[in-house]
BANUFI-186020 format. One record per residue: x, y, z of N, C-alpha, C in turn. Coordinates in steps of 0.02 Angstrom, whole numbers, plus 50000, padded with zeros to 5 digits. Layout:
XYZXYZXYZ
...
END
This chain:
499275023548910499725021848964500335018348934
500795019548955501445014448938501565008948971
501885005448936501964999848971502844997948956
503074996349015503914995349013504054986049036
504634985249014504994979449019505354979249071
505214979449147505674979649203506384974549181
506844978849200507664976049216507614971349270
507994967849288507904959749322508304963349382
508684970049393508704973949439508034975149471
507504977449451506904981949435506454977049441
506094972749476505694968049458504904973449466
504884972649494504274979649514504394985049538
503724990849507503794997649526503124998349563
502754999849595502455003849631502405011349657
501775013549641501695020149692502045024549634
502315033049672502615036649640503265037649675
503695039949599504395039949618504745046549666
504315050749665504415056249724503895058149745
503865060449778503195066749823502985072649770
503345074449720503285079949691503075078749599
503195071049594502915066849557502105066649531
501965066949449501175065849445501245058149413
501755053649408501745049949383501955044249418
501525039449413501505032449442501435026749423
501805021149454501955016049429501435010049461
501205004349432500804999449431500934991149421
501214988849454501374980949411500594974149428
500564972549385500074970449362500334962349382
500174961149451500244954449489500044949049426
499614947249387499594940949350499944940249290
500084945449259500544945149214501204948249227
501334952949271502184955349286502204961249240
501614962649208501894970849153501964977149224
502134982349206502314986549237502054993049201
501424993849221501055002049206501305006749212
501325013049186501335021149221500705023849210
500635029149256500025033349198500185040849261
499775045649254499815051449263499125054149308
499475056849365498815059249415498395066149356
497935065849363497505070149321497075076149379
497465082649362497285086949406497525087449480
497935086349510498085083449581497755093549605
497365089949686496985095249718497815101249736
497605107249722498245109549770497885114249837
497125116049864496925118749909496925112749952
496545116750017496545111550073496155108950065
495835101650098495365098050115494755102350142
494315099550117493465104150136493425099450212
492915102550258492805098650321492535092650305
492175093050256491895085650230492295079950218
492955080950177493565078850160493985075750246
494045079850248494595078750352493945074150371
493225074250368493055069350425493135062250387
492945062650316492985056550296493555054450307
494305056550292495045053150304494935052550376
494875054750426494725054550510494315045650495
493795044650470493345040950470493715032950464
494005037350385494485030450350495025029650422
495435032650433496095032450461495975027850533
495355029650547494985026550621494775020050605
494425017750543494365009550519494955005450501
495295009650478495975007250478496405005050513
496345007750557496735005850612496564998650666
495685000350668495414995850689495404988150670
495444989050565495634982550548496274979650546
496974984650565497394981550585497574978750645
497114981850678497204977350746496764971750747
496404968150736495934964050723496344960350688
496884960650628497244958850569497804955050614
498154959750667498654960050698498414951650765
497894952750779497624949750806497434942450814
497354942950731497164935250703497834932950709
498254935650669498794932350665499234928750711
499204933250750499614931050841499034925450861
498404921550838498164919150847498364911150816
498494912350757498744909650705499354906150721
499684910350734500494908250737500544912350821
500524908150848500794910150926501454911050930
501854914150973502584914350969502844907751036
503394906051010503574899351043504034902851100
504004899451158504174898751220505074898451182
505354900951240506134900851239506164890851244
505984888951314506024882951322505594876951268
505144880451227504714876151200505354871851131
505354865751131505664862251071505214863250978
505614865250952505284862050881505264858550838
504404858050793504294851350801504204851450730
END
């Protein structure tokens, strides 16, 4: 894997740089290095039915823990009244 010296433009890279991209970027939260490495094999057929229910499965927990997520928070931090003073 390589490893690069981000530009102080550039502090982090994430993810991939296009859609059409096998190569992706990684920054490494405790130290600040900045990975690449290379998708190995990317699928090009469709998803098997097995495949669609599991993303169905994921996409449906997902959602659920952002609302729950979404939830806490507004719990957390209530939003203040127009009239309310702060303190």
């Amino acid at each position: 894997m390589a490893e690069i010296k981000p530009m102080a433009l550039i502090e982090s890279m994430k993810k991939k740089v296009c859609e059409h991209s096998d190569v992706y970027f990684r920054t490494n939260k405790k130290t600040g290095k900045v990975y690449t490495g290379k998708l190995c094999n990317p699928s090009t057929k469709e998803p098997s039915v097995t495949q669609t229910a599991a993303r169905a499965r994921f996409a449906k927990v997902s959602a659920a823990v952002r609302a729950i997520l979404a939830e806490v928070e507004r719990e957390l931090r209530p939003e203040r009244r127009p009239d309310q003073r702060l303190s």
